[in-house]
C-alpha positions as CSV (number, residue, x, y, z in Angstrom):
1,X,2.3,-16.5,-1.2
2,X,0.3,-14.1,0.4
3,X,1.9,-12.7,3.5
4,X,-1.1,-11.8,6.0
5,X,0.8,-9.4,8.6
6,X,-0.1,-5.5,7.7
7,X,-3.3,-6.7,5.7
8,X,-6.5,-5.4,6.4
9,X,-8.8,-8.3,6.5
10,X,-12.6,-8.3,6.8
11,X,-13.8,-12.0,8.4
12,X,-17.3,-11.8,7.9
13,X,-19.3,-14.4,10.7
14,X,-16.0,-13.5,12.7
15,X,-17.9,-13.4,15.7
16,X,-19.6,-16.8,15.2
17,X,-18.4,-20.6,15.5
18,X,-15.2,-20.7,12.8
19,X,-15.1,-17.2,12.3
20,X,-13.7,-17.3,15.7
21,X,-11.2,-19.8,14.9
22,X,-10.3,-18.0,12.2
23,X,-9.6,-15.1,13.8
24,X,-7.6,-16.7,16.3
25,X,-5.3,-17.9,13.4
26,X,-4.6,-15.0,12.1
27,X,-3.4,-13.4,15.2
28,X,-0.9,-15.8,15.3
29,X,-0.8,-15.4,11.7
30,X,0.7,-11.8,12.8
31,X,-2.4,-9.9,12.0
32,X,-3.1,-7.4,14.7
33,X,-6.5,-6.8,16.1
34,X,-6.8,-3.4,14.3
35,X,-6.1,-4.7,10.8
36,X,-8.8,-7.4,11.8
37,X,-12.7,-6.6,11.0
38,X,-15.5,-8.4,11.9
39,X,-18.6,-7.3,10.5
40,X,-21.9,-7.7,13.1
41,X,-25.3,-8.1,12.1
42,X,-26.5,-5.2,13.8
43,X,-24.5,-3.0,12.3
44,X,-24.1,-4.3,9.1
45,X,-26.6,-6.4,7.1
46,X,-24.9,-8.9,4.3
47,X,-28.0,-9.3,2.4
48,X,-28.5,-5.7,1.8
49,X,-26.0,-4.2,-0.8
50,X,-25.7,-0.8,0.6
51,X,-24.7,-2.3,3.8
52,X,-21.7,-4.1,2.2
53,X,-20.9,-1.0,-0.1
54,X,-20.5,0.9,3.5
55,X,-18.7,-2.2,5.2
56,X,-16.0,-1.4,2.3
57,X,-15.9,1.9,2.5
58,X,-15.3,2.2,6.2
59,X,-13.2,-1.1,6.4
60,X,-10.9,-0.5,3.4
61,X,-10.2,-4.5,3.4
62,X,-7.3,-6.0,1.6
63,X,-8.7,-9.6,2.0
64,X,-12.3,-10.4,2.5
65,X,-12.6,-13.8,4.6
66,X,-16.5,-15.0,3.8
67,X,-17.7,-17.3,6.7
68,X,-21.2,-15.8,6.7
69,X,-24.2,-17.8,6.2
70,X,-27.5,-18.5,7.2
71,X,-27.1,-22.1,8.6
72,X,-28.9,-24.9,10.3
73,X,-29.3,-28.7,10.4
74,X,-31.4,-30.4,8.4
75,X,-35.1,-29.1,10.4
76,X,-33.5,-26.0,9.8
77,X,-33.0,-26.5,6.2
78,X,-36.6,-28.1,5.4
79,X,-38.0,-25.2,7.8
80,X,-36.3,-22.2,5.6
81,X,-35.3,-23.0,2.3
82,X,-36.4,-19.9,0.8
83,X,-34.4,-17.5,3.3
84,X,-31.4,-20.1,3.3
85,X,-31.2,-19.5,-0.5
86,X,-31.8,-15.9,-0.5
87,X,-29.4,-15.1,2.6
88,X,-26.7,-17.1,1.4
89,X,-27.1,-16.3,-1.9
90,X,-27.5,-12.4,-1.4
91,X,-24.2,-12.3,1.0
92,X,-22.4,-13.7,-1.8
93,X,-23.5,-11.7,-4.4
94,X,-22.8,-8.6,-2.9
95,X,-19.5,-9.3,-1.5
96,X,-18.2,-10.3,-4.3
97,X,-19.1,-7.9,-6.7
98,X,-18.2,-5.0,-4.5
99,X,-14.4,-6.6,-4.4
100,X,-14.7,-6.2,-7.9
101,X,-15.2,-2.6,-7.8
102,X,-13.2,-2.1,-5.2
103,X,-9.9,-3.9,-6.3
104,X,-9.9,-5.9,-3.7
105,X,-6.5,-8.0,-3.3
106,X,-8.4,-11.3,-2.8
107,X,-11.8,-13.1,-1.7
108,X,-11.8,-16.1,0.2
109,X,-15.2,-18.1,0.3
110,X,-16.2,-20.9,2.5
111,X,-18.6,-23.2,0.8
112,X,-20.4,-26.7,1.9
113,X,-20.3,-29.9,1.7
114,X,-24.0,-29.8,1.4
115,X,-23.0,-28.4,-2.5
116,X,-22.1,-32.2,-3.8
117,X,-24.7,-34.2,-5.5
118,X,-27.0,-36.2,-3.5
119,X,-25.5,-39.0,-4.6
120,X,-22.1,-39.0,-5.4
121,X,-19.5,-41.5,-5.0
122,X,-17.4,-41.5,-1.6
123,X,-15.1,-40.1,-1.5
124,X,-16.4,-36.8,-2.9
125,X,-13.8,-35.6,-4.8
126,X,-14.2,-31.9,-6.2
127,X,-14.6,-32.6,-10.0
128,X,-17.6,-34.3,-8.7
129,X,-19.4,-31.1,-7.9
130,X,-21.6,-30.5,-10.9
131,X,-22.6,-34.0,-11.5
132,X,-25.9,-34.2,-10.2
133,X,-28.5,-31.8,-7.2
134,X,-27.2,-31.6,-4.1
135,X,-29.9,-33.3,-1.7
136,X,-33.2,-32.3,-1.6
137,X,-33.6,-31.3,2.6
138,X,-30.6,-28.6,2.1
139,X,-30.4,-28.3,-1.9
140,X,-31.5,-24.2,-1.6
141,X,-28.5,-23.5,0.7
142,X,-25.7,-26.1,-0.8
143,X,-27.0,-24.6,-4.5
144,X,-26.5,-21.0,-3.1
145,X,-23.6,-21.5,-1.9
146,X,-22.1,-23.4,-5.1
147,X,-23.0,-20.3,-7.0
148,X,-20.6,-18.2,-6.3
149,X,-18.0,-20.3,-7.1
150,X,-18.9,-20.3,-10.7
151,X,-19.2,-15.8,-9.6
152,X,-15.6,-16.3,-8.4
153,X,-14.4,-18.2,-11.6
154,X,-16.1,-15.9,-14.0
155,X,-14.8,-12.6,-12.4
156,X,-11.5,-13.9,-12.3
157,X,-11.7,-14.5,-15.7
158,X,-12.8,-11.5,-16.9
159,X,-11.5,-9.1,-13.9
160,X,-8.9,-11.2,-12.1
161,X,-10.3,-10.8,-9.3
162,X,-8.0,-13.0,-7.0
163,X,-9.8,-15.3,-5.0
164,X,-10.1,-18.9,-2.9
165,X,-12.8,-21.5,-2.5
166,X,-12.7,-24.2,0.5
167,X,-15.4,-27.1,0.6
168,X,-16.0,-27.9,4.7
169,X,-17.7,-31.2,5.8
170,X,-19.5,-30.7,9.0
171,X,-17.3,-28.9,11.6
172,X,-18.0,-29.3,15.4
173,X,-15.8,-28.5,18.5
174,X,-16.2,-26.3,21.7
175,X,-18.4,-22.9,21.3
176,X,-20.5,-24.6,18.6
177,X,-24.5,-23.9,18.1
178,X,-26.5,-26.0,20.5
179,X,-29.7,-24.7,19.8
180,X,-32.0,-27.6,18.9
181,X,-33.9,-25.8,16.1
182,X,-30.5,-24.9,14.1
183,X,-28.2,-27.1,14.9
184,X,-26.3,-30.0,13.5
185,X,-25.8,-33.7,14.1
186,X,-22.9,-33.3,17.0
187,X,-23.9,-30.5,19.3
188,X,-27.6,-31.8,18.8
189,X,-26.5,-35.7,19.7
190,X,-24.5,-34.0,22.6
191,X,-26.8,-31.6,24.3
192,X,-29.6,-34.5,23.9
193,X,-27.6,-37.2,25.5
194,X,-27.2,-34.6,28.5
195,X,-30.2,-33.8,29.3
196,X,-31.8,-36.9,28.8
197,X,-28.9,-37.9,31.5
198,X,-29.2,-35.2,33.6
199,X,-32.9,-36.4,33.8
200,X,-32.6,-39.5,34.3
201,X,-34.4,-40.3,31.4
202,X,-34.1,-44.1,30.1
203,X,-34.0,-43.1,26.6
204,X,-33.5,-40.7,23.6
205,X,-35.0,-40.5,20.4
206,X,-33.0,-39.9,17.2
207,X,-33.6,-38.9,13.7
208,X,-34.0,-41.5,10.8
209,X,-32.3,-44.8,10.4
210,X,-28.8,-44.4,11.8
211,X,-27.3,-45.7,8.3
212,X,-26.3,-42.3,7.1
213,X,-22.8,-41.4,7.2
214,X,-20.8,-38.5,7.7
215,X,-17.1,-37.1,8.2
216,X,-16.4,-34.3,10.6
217,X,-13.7,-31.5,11.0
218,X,-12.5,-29.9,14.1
219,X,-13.1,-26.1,13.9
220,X,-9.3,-25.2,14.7
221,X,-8.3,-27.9,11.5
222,X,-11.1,-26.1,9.3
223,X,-9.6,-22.5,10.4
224,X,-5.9,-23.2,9.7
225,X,-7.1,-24.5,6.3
226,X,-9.5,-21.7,5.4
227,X,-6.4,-19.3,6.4
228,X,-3.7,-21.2,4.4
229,X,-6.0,-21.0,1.6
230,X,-6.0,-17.0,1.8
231,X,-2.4,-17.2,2.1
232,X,-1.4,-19.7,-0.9
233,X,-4.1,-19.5,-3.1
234,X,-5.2,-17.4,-6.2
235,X,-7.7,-18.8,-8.1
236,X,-11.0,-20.3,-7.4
237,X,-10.4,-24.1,-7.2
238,X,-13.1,-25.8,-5.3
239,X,-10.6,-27.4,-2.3
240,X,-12.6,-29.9,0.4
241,X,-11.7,-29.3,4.1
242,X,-12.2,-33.2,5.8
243,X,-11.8,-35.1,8.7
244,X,-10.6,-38.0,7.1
245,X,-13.0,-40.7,8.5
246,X,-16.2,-41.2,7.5
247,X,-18.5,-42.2,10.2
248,X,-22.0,-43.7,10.3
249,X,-24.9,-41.4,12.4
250,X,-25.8,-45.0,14.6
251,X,-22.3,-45.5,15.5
252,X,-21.4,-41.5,16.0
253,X,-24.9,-41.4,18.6
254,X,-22.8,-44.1,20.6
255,X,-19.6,-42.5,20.7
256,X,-21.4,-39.4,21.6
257,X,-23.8,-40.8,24.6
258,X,-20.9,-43.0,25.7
259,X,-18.5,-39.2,25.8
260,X,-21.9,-38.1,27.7
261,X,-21.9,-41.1,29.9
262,X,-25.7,-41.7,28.9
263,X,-26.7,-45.3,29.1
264,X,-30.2,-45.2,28.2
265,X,-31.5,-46.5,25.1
266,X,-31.2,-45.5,21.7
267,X,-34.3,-45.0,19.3
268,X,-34.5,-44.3,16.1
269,X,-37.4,-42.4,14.0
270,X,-37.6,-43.7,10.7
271,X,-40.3,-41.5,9.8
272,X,-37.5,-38.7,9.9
273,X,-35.4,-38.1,7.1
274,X,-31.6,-39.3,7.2
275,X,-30.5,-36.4,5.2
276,X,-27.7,-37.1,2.5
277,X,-26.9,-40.6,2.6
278,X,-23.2,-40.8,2.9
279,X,-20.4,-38.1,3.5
280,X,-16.8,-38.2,3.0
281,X,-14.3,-35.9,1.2
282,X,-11.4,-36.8,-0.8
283,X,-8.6,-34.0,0.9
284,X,-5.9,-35.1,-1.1
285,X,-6.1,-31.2,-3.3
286,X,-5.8,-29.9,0.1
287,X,-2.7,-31.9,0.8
288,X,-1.0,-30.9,-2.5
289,X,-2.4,-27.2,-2.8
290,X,-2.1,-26.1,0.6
291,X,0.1,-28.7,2.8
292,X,-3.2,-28.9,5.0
293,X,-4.6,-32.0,6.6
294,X,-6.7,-32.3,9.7
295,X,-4.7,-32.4,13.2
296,X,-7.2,-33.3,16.1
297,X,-8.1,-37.0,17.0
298,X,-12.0,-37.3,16.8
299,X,-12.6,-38.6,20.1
300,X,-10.3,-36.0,22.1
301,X,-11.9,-33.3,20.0
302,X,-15.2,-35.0,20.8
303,X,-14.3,-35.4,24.6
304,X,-13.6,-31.3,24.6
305,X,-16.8,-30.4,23.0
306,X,-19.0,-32.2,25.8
307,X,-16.7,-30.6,28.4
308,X,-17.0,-26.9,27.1
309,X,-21.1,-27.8,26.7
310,X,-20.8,-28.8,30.5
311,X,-19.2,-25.6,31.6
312,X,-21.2,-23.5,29.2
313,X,-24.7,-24.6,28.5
314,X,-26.4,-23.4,31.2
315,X,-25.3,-20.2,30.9
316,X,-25.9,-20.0,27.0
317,X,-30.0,-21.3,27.8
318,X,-30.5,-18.8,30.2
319,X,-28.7,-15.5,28.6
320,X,-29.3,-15.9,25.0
321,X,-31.3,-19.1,24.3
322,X,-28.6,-20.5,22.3
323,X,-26.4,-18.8,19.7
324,X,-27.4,-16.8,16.9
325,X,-28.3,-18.9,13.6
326,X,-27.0,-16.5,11.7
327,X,-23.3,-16.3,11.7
328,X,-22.2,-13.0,11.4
């Protein structure tokens, strides 16, 4: 086991949604703030390989935590799939080989649920991985993603390079991205149910049919299990991060306007696409390889996402417009 107190640790996206989480974690962890570095965009660009040769140098990491990535929901996805694959894949690809030169002690790297096949059989367990293309809305960033664990595998392999590989489904929680252009399902569902009630309008209008399904994980589950991984882990096994229920969209839009208090209509736009059409991990790996499960109750964690939206939105649409897509 890896102990964390004294490392260096780089945490790239450590300013952004889980990175933050993560962070937190590792200062209780034992990690003080000065062994911790988190990488900003403006400062240092991921995609560009000089960047991350200076981000080593000057940061002299132990660990490299990878939460970086060019993210959205799935107008995001069908909007960009050309910068989602190169960003993602660049990020990767850079990182990881300059740990190689480097020595570096390990590489953690959070992958995506969106990296299963489009239609594999719930739940996904990870041998399932490479049997079939991810789904085709978000294919360029799940593929990009899935890359670099095969990177991982073969430069541990032939440089033992010591790393980890955690599989996320969809996280949510308070100080997620609400920004309707990048979003995903839950802080979309939730800031829509708002200000259609804050309006007073009589209804809302919601992607596709409803019938998908998907499983979600509460950022501070997905950061004790992303930092458990860089502490237990040495190889890169594929391990899936879930919620443990698997939930369909029309019945998580109810939950969500009810935790709103929104009691207009629900309509659907079947002219929209539903994305992948069911979601759901098998987290019995993470059970056995890193004595992880997921702590939070839905609804509660639910209930404190619409409160922290409530205390926070209005200030988030007037200074910034809504977080950065870009997690870094």
């Amino acid at each position: 086991m890896t102990e964390l107190a004294g490392k260096r640790i780089v945490v790239t996206g450590g300013a952004g949604f889980l990175g933050q989480a993560v962070v937190r974690v590792l200062r209780r962890r034992g990690v003080s703030d000065d062994r911790i570095v988190v990488p900003r965009r403006k400062d240092c660009d991921l995609t560009v390989e000089s960047d991350v040769e200076r981000l080593y140098e000057e940061a002299r990491p132990d660990i490299v935590i990878h939460l970086a990535a060019e993210v959205g929901g799935i107008g995001a996805n069908m909007a960009h799939p050309g910068r989602f694959f190169y960003d993602n894949m660049a990020m990767g690809l850079h990182l990881v080989e300059h740990a190689r030169r480097r020595g570096l002690e390990k590489f953690v790297h959070t992958g995506t649920v969106c990296a299963y096949p489009k239609h594999c059989p719930v739940p996904f367990r990870e041998e399932d991985l490479w049997n079939g293309y991810p789904e085709e809305t978000n294919a360029p960033y799940g593929v990009a993603k899935k890359a670099i664990f095969v990177m991982l595998d073969g430069y541990r392999r032939e440089y033992g390079l010591h790393s980890a590989v955690v599989v996320p489904v969809n996280l949510y929680g308070p100080g997620d991205n609400f920004d309707p252009q990048s979003s995903h399902v839950i802080p979309a569902l939730i800031r829509k149910c708002e200000e259609a009630r804050l309006a007073g309008s009589p209804q809302i209008v919601c992607w596709g049919t409803g019938k998908a399904t998907r499983e979600f994980l509460y950022v501070d589950d997905a950061a004790e299990g992303v930092v458990r991984a860089a502490e237990v882990m040495e190889e890169p096994t594929p391990i899936n991060l879930g919620g443990g229920v698997e939930t369909p969209i029309r019945e998580l839009v109810g939950r969500i306007a009810k935790a709103c208090r929104f009691d207009g209509r629900i309509e659907w736009d079947a002219s929209m696409p539903d994305g992948q059409p069911r979601r759901g991990l098998d987290i019995s790996r993470a059970r056995k390889l890193l004595g992880w499960e997921p702590q939070q109750d839905f609804d509660r964690g639910l209930e404190a996402t619409v409160a922290w939206w409530r205390n926070r939105g209005e200030e988030i649409l007037h200074t910034s417009n809504g977080p950065n897509r870009r997690r870094r």
